[in-house]
N, C-alpha and C positions, 0 to 999 in steps of 0.2 A: 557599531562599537567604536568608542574615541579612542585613540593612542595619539600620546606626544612625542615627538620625533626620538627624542632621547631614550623612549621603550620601543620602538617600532622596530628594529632589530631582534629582540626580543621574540616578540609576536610574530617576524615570520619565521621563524625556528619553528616554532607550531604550528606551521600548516599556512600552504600558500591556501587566500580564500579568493571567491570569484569579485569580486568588489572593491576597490581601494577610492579613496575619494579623499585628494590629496589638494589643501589651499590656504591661502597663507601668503602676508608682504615679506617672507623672508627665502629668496631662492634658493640661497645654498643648500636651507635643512630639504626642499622643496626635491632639489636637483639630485641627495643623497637618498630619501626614500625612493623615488621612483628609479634609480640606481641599482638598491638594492633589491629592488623588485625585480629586476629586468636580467641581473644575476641568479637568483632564486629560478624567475622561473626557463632561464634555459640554461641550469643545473638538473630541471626536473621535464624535459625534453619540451620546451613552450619556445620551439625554431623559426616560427615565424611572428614577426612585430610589425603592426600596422600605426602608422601615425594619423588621426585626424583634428580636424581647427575648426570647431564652430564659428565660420563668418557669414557676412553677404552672403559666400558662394556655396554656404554648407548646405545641403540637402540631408534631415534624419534619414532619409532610406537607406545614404553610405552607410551609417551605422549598425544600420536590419539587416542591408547584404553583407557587411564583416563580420555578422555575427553568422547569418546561415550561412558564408561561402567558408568551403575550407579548401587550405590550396594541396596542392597535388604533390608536395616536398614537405608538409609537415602535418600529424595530426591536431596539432596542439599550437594555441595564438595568442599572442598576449595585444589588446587594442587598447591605445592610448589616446582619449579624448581631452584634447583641450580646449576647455571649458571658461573664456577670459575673466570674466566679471561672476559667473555661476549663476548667473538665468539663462534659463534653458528656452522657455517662452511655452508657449498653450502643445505645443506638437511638440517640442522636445519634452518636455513632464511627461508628457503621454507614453512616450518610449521608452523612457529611462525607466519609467514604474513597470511597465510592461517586460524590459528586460530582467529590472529586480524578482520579476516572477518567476524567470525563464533561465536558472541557474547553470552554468555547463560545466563540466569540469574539465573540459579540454578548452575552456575559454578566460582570459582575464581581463576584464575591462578597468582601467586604470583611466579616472576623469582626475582633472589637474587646472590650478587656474588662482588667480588671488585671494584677497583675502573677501570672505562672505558674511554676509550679518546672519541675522534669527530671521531676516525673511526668504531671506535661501532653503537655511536648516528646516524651516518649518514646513519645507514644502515635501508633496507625497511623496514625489519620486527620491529627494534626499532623505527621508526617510525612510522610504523601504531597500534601498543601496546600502545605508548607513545601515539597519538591523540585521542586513543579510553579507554584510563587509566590515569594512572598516575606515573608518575618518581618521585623517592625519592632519589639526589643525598646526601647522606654518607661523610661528609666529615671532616679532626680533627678539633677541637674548641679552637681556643688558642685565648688570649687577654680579650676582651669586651666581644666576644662570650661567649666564655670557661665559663665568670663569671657570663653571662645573664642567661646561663644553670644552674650554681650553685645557683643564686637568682630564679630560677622557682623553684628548686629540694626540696632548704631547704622550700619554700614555699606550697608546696607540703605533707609535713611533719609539717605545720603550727609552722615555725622555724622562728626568724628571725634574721638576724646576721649585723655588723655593716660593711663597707667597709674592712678593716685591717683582719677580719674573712673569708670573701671571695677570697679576693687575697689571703693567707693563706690554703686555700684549692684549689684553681685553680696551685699556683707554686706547691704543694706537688700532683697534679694529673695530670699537663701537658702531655698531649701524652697517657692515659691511664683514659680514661671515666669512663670504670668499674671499676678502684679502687678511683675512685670520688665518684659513684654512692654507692657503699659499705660502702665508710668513712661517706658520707652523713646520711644513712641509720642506719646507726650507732649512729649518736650524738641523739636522741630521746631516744633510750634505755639507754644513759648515764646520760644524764641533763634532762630528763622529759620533763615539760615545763616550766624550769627552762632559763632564757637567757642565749644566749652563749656569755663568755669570752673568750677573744684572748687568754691568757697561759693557761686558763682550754682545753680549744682545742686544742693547742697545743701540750698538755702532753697525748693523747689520738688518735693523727692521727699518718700515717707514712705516708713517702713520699714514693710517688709511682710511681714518675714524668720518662716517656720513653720518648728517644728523636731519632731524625736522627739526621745525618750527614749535610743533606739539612738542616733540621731547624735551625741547628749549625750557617750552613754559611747565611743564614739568618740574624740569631741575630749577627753575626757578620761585616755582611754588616748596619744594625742598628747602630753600634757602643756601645752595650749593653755588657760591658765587664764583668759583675758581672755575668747576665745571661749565657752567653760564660761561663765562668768558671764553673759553675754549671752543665751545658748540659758535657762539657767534664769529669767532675765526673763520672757522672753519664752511661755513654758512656762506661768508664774507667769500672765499677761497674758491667756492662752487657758484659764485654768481647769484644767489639766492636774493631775490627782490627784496629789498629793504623794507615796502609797503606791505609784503607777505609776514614778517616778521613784527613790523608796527602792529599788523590787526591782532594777530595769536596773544602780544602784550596789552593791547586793548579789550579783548575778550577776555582772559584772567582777571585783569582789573577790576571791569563792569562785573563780573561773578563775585568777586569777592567782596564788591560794596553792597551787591545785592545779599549775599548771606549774613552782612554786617547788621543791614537795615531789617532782615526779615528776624534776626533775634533779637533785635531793640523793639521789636513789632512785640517780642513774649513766646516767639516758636524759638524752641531747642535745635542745636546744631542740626542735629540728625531731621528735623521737620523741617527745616531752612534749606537743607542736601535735598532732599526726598522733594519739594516744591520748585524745587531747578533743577528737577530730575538728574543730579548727578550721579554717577557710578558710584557702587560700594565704594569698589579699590579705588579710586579716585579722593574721596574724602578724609581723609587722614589727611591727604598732601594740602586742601584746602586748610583744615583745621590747623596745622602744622603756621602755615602762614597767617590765619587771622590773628596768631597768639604771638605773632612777631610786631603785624603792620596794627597799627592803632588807626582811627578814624582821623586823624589827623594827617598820618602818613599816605594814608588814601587818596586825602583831600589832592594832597602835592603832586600824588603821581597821577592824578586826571590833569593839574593844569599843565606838565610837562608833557603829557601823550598831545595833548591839544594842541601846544602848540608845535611837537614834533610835525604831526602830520599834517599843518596847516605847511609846515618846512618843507617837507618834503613833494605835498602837491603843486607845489611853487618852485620846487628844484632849485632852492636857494640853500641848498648844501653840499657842500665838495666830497664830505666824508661821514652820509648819514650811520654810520654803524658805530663811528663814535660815538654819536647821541646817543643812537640806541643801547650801548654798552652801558651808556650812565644812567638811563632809566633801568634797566636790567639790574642794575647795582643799587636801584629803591626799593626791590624785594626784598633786599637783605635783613634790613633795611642800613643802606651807606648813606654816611651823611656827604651831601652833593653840595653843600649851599655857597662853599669856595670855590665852585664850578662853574666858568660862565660858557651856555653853551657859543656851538662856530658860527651859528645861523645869526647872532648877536655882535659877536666880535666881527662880523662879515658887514654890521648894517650902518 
């Protein structure tokens, strides 16, 4: 049974179950369920917690002996499997399915670990865990989310802040829960229960906003220029390789010429999507942009990636994220053509 982090409190109010299988690139929500599990269950006398790490040095058997050993100070155990990447491999599937059989109810096995595809999910043992427990998919919270999470948090802390306050703390925590949940955690010890104003919180958070590459091309598939510029800051801030963020804008690009080309061919948006296998939710943000960039502005922004990245493998630039700032600003589409780039004015 699926549950997303934001009802998983919820569900265990109903009844701790023998299963949890908890994973996801987002720690904090990660760190919070298995949290509230480990509350739950020595609230309901489960005194002894075992930790193990599928590595190198993991043998399944640890798992088989912490499932039949019980210790001599508690009836009841809660074991928690971490699980890195969620392949288990030929002998672990074997056990895990074989425990799914083997329900105890003085046992909790809690498996934990990143984020997983549909070749994880589709395997037996995830599936006979998953029908006889419950899955908690992990995943980051950005937009409405991000800020539903923030209006649970400050309410949580019987806070309450106005819209301008919230988006205010969702852009300064983008990509980084935990230093949400800290700034959060923080405004009561500063303003009492005192209301919060936007410049008194202001002067009292830091931005702590992490971003990818993808999320980049994302907001720049939006056509969200201001955002785009902030992620590249910030990007910039963290050491992130220039080359790493050239490709993410190189691969947007060549998708976007190829969905151009494949409807001049006579297939529909959606047959052009569906032939470069891209995600549902993914296609709006493409369509979104073809109805901005023309074949024309396409054309520009291959000769500037080309010659970006001939610049950069030639390290004949002091400050590629400049350039890159100005290509980013061709999604919009910005007109650049008063712009001469550094790699030029350098030669």
């Amino acid at each position: 049974m699926q549950v997303y982090p934001n009802r998983f409190s919820e569900q265990l109010n109903k009844g701790l179950q023998s299963f949890y299988l908890i994973f996801g690139d987002e720690p904090q929500q990660k760190l919070e369920c298995i949290e509230l599990i480990r509350q739950q269950a020595r609230e309901q006398g489960f005194d002894e917690r075992q930790s193990l790490t599928v590595d190198n040095q993991f043998q399944w058997q640890q798992l088989i002996d912490a499932f039949q050993t019980m210790s001599l100070f508690s009836s009841r155990q809660l074991i928690e499997l971490t699980l890195p990447d969620g392949k288990a491999g030929a002998e672990g599937s074997k056990v895990l399915a074989e425990l799914a059989d083997k329900q105890n109810p003085d046992t909790i096995l809690v498996i934990h670990g990143d984020k997983i595809g549909r070749d994880v999910q589709n395997t037996k043992w995830f599936k006979a865990l998953d029908k006889a427990g419950v899955y908690v998919p992990c995943y980051p919270l950005e937009g409405r989310h991000l800020q539903q999470w923030i209006n649970d948090r400050l309410r949580q802390h019987k806070l309450s802040a106005d819209p301008s306050i919230v988006k205010l703390l969702a852009d300064y925590s983008e990509g980084n829960l935990l230093a949400a949940r800290q700034e959060i955690d923080k405004l009561p010890l500063v303003f009492g229960d005192k209301p919060l104003e936007l410049k008194a919180v202001q002067q009292v958070i830091g931005d702590h906003s992490r971003y990818t590459a993808f999320q980049l091309a994302d907001v720049l598939l939006a056509g969200d220029l201001q955002k785009a510029v902030k992620m590249l800051y910030r990007l910039e801030s963290e050491g992130a390789e220039p080359v790493i963020i050239l490709w993410a804008l190189v691969k947007e690009w060549q998708t976007l010429s190829e969905l151009h080309q494949l409807q001049q061919s006579g297939k529909n948006f959606k047959q052009a999507c569906d032939s470069l296998r891209i995600w549902a939710n993914r296609q709006s943000l493409y369509q979104h942009a073809l109805q901005r960039l023309s074949p024309a502005h396409l054309a520009g922004m291959q000769n500037k990636l080309t010659t970006l990245d001939t610049a950069i493998k030639q390290s004949a630039l002091t400050r590629p994220y400049v350039e890159l700032c100005h290509i980013c600003l061709l999604f919009g589409p910005a007109d650049l053509t008063m712009i001469t780039p550094e790699y030029l004015l350098e030669a």
